[in-house]
SERO-4910 file (N, C-alpha, C, O; in steps of 0.05 Angstrom, whole numbers):
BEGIN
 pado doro    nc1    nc2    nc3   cac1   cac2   cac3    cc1    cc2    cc3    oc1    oc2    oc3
  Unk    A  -1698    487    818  -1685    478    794  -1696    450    788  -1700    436    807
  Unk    A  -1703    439    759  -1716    426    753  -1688    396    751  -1664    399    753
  Unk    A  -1700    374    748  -1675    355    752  -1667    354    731  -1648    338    732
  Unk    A  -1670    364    705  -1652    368    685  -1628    377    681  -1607    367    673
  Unk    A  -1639    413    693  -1624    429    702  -1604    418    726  -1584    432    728
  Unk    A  -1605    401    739  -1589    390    769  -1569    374    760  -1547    370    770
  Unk    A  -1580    360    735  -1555    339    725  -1541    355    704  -1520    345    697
  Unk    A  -1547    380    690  -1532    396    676  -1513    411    690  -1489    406    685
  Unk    A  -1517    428    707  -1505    437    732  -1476    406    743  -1452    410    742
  Unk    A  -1482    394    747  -1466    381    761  -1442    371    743  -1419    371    749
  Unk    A  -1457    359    716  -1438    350    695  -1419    377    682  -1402    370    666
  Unk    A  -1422    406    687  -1412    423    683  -1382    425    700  -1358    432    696
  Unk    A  -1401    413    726  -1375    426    741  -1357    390    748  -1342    386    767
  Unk    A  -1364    375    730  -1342    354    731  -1332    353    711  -1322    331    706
  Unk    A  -1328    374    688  -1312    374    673  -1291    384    680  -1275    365    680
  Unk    A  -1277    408    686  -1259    418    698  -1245    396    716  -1220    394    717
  Unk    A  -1264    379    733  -1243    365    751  -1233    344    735  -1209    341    735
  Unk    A  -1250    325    716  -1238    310    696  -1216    315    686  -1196    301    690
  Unk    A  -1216    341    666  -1192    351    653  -1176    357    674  -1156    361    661
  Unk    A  -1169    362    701  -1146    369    719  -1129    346    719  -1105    342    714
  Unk    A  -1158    326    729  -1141    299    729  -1121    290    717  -1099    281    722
  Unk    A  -1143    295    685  -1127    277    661  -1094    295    648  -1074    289    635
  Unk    A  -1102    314    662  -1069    341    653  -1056    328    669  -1034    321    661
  Unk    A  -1064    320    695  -1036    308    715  -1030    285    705  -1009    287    692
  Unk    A  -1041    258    704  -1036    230    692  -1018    235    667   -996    224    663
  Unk    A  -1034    257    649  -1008    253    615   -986    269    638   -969    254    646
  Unk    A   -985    290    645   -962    298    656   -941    281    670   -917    284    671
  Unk    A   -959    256    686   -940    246    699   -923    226    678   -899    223    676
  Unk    A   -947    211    662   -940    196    643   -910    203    632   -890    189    634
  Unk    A   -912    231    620   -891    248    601   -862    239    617   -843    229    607
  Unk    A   -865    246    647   -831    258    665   -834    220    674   -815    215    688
  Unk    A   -846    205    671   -842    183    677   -828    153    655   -816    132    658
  Unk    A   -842    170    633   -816    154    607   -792    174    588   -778    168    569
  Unk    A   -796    206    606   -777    225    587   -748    213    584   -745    201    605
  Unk    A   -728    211    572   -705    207    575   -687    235    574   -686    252    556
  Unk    A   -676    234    598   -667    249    605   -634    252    590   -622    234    578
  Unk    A   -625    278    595   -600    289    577   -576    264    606   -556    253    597
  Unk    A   -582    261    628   -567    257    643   -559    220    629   -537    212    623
  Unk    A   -584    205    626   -589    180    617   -581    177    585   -583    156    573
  Unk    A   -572    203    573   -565    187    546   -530    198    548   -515    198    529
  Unk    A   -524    206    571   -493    219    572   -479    186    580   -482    176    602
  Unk    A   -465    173    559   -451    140    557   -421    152    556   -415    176    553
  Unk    A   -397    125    561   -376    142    544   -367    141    523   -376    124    507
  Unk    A   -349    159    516   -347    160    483   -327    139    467   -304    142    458
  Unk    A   -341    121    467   -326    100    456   -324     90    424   -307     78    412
  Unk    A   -349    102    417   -352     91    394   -334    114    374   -334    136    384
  Unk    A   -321    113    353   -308    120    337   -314    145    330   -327    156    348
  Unk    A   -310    163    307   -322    179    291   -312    180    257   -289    180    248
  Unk    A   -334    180    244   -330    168    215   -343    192    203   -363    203    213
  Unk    A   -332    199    179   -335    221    153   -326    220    137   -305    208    138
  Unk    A   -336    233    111   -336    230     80   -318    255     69   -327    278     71
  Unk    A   -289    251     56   -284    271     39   -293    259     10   -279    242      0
  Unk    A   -319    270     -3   -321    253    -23   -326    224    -26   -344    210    -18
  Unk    A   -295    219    -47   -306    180    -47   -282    171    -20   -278    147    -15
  Unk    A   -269    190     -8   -254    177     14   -271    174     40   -286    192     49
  Unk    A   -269    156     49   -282    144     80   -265    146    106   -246    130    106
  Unk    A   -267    156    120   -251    157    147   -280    143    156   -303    149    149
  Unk    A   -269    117    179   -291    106    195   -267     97    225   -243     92    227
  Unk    A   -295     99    245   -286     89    274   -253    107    273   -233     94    266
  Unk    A   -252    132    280   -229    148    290   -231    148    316   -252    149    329
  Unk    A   -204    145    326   -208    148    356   -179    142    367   -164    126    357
  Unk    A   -173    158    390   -142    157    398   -144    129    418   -160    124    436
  Unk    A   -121    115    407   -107     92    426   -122    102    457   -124    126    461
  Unk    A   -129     89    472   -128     88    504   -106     91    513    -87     79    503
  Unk    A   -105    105    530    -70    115    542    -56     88    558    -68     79    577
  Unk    A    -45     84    555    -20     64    569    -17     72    591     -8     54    605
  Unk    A    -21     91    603    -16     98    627    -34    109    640    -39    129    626
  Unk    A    -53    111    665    -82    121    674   -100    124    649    -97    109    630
  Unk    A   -118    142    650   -140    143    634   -148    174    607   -166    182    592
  Unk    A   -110    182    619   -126    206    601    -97    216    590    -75    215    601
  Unk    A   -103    225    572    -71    239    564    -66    271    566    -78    288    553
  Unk    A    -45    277    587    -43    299    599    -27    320    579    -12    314    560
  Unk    A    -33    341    586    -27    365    562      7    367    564     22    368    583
  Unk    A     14    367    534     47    366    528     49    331    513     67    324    497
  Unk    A     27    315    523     39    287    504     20    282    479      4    299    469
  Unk    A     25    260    471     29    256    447      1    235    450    -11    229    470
  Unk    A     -4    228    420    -32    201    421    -26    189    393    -18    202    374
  Unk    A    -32    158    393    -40    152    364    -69    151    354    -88    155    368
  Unk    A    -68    146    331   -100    150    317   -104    123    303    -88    115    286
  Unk    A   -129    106    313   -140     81    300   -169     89    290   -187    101    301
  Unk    A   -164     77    263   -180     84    246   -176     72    219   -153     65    212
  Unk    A   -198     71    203   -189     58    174   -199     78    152   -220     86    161
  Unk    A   -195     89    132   -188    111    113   -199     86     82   -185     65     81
  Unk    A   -216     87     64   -221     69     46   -233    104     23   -245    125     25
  Unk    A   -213     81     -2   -222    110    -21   -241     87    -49   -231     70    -64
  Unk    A   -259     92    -47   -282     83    -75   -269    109   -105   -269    103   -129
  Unk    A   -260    132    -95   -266    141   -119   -228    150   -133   -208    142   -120
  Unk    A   -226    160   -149   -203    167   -159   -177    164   -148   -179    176   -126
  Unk    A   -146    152   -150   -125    159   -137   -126    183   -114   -140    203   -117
  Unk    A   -111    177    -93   -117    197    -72   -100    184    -58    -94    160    -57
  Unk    A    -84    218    -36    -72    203    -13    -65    219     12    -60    244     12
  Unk    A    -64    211     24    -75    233     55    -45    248     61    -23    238     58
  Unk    A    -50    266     68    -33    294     59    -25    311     89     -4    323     94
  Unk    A    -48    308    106    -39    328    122    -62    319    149    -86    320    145
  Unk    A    -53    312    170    -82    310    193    -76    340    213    -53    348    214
  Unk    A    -89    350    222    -91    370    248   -110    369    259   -131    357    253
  Unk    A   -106    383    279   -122    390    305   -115    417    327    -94    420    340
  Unk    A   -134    431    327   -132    445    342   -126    443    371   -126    465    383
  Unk    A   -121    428    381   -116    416    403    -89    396    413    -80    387    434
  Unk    A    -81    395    386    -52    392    383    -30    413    374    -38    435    365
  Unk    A     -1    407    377     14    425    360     19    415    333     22    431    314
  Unk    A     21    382    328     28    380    307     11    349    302     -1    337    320
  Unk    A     13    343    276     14    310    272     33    297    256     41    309    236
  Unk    A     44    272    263     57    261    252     56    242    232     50    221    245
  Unk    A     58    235    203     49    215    184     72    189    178     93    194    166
  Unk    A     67    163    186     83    145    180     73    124    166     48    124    164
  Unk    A     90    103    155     71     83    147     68     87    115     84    100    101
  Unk    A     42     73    104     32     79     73     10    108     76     -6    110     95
  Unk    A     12    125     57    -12    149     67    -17    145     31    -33    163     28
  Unk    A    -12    131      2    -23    136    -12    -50    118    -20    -47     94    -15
  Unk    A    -75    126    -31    -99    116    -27    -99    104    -65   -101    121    -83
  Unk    A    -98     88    -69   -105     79    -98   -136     74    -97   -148     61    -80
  Unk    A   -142     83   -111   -170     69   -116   -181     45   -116   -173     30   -133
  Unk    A   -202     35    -96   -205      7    -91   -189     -1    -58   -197    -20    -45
  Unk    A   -170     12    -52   -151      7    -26   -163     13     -6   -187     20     -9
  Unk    A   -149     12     24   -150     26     51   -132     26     58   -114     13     47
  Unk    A   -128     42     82   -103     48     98   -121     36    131   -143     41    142
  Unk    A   -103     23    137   -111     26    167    -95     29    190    -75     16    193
  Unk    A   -104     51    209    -87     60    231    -84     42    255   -104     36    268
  Unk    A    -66     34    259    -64      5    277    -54     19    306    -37      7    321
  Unk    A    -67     50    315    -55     60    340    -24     59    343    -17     74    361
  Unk    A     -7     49    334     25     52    329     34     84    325     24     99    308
  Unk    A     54     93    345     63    113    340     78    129    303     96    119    289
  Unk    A     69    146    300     85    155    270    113    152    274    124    159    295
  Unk    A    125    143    253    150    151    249    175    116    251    200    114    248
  Unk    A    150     89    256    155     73    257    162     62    228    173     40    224
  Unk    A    155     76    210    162     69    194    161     91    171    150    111    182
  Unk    A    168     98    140    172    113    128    136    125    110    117    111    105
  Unk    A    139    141    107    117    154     93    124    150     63    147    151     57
  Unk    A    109    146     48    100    145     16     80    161     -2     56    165     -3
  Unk    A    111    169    -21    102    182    -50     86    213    -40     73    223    -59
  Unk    A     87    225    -21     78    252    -26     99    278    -56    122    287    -58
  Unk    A     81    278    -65     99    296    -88    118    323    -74    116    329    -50
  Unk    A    130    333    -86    143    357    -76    124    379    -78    114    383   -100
  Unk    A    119    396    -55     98    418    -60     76    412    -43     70    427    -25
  Unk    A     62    385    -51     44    379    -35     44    379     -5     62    367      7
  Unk    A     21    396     11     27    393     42     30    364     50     19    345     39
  Unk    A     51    363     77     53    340     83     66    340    104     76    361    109
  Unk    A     71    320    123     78    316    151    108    300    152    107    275    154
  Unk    A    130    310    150    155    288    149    166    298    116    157    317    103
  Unk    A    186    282    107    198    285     86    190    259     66    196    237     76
  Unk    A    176    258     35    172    239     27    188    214     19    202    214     -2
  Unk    A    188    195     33    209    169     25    195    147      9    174    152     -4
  Unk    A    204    124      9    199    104     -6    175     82     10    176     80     35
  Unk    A    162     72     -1    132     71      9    138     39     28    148     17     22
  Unk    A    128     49     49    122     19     75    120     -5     64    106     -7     43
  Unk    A    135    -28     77    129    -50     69    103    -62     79     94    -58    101
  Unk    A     91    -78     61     66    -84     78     69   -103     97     88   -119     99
  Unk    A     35    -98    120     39   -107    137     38   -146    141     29   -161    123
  Unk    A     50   -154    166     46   -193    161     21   -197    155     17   -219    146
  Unk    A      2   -184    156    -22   -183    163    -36   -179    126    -57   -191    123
  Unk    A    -26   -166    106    -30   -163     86    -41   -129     85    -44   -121     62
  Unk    A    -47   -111    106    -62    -95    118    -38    -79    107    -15    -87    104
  Unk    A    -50    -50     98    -36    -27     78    -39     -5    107    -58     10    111
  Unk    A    -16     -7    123    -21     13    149    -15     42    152      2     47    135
  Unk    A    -20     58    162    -14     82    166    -10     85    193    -22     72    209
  Unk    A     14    106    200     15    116    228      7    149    231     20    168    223
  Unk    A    -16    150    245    -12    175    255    -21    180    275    -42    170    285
  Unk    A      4    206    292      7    211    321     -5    243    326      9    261    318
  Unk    A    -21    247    333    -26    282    347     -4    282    369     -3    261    382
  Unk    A     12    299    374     29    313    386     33    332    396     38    351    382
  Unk    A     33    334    424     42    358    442      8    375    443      4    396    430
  Unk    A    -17    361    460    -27    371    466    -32    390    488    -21    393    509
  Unk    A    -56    406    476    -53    433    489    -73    439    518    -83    458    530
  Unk    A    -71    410    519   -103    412    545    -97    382    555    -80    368    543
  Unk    A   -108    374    570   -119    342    586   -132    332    560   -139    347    543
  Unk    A   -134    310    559   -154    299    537   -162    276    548   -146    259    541
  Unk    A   -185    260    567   -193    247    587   -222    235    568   -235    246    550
  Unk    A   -225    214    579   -248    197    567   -283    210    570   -296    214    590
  Unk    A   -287    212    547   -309    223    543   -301    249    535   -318    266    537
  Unk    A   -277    258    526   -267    279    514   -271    273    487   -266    250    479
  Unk    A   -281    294    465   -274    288    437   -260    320    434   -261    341    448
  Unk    A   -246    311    405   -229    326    396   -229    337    364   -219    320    349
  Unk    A   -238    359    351   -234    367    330   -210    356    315   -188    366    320
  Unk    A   -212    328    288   -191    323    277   -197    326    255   -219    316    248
  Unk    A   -179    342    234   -181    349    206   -162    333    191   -137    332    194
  Unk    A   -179    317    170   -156    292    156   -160    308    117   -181    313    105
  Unk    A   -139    311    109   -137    331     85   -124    313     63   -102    303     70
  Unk    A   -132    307     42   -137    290     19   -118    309     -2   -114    333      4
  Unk    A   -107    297    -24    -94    311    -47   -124    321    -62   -129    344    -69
  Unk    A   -139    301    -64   -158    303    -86   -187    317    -70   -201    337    -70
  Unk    A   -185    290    -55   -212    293    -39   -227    314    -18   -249    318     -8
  Unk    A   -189    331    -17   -208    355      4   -207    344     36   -201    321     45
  Unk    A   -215    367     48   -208    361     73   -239    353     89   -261    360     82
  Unk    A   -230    331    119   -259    328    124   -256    330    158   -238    315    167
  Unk    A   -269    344    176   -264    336    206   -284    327    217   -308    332    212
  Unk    A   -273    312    238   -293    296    254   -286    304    290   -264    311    296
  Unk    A   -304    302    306   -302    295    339   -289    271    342   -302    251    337
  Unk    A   -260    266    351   -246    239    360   -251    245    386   -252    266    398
  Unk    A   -256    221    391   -257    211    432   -234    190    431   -228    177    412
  Unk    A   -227    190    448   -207    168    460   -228    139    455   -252    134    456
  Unk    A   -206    126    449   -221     95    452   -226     80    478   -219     89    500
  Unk    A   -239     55    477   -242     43    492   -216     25    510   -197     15    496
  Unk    A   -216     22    531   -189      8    532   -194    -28    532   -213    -39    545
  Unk    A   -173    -44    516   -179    -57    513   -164    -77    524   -167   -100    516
  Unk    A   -142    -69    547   -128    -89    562   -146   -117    583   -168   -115    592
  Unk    A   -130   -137    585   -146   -155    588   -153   -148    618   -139   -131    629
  Unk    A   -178   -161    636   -177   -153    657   -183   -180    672   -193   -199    660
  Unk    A   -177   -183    699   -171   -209    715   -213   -214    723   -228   -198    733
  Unk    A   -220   -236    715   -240   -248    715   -250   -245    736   -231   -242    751
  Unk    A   -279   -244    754   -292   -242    777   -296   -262    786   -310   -281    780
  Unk    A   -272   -252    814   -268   -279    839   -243   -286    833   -230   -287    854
  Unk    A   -224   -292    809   -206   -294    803   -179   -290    821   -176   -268    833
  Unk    A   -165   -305    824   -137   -310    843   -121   -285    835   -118   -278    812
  Unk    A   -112   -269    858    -95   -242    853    -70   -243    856    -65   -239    880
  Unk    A    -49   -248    841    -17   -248    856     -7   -280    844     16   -288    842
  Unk    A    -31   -295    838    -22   -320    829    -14   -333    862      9   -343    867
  Unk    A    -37   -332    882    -48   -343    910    -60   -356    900    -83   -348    896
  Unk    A    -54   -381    890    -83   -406    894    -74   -421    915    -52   -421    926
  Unk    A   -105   -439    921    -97   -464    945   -105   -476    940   -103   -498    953
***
């Protein structure tokens, strides 16, 4: 074989090993910055927000339980969240969930154009519901409309009730919020974050200082 032929021959057969190489390196490359389903599983803290129309539901999410971490099937939850309507008179009519038996509406629920309602996690029934017409679906019996809050804040109460399962953090929940005008819109609620204060690191326990 002539030495042409010897350096053709050889550069033939280091291609194959080249390309082995270079398939392992991108391969390793790939499983070495992939993000994995395990690394984007966080908990569900952040809210859930949707459009009926010109009405806005933003950051939905049930109160943190008062008591351990999860709310056990048969109780009750409130809902924080703020409800803003850009387009026509409107006023929230009916919430459900499959995962509840019922919801409860307290507070202001009519939406004027330009307004919001905001859910301050407070149980329903703390105060009276407003202006649902006769006929219109609705949660309670229509009374004379909430005084506003110290706060200047136009509030709403609403409670899901008597669930039908555990509902534990990092749980979300099918909630349907139903408009006179705007139609109905559902979102995934997760439980919120809890926001009780917590004792500082290193901090004196029992109120033991020396």
């Amino acid at each position: 074989m002539s030495r042409p032929q010897h350096h053709e021959a050889v550069r033939l057969r280091l291609i194959p090993a080249a390309l082995g190489i270079g398939a392992v390196a991108v391969l390793g490359g790939c499983s070495a910055g992939q993000v994995t389903e395990t690394d984007t599983q966080v908990a569900a803290v952040n809210g859930a927000s949707g459009d009926a129309q010109d009405v806005a539901v933003r950051n939905a999410h049930l109160s943190f339980p008062t008591a351990g971490a999860s709310y056990p099937a048969g109780s009750s939850a409130p809902l924080e969240l703020v409800i803003a309507n850009e387009g026509p008179d409107d006023q929230l009519v009916r919430v459900t969930s499959p995962y509840a038996q019922s919801a409860d509406l307290g507070g202001e629920t009519a939406l004027p154009q330009g307004t919001a309602l905001h859910g301050t996690g407070e149980s329903a029934g703390a105060g009276p519901t407003d202006g649902a017409q006769p006929g219109e679906p609705q949660t309670g019996e229509p009374q004379t409309p909430a005084p506003a809050s110290p706060n200047g804040q136009r509030e709403v109460q609403i409670t899901l009730t008597g669930f039908t399962q555990e509902i534990g953090p990092g749980v979300v929940i099918p909630v349907t919020f139903e408009f006179a005008n705007a139609g109905p819109v559902t979102m995934q609620v997760p439980i919120g974050e809890d926001d009780a204060p917590r004792p500082e690191h290193n901090s004196p326990v029992g109120g033991a200082g020396h």
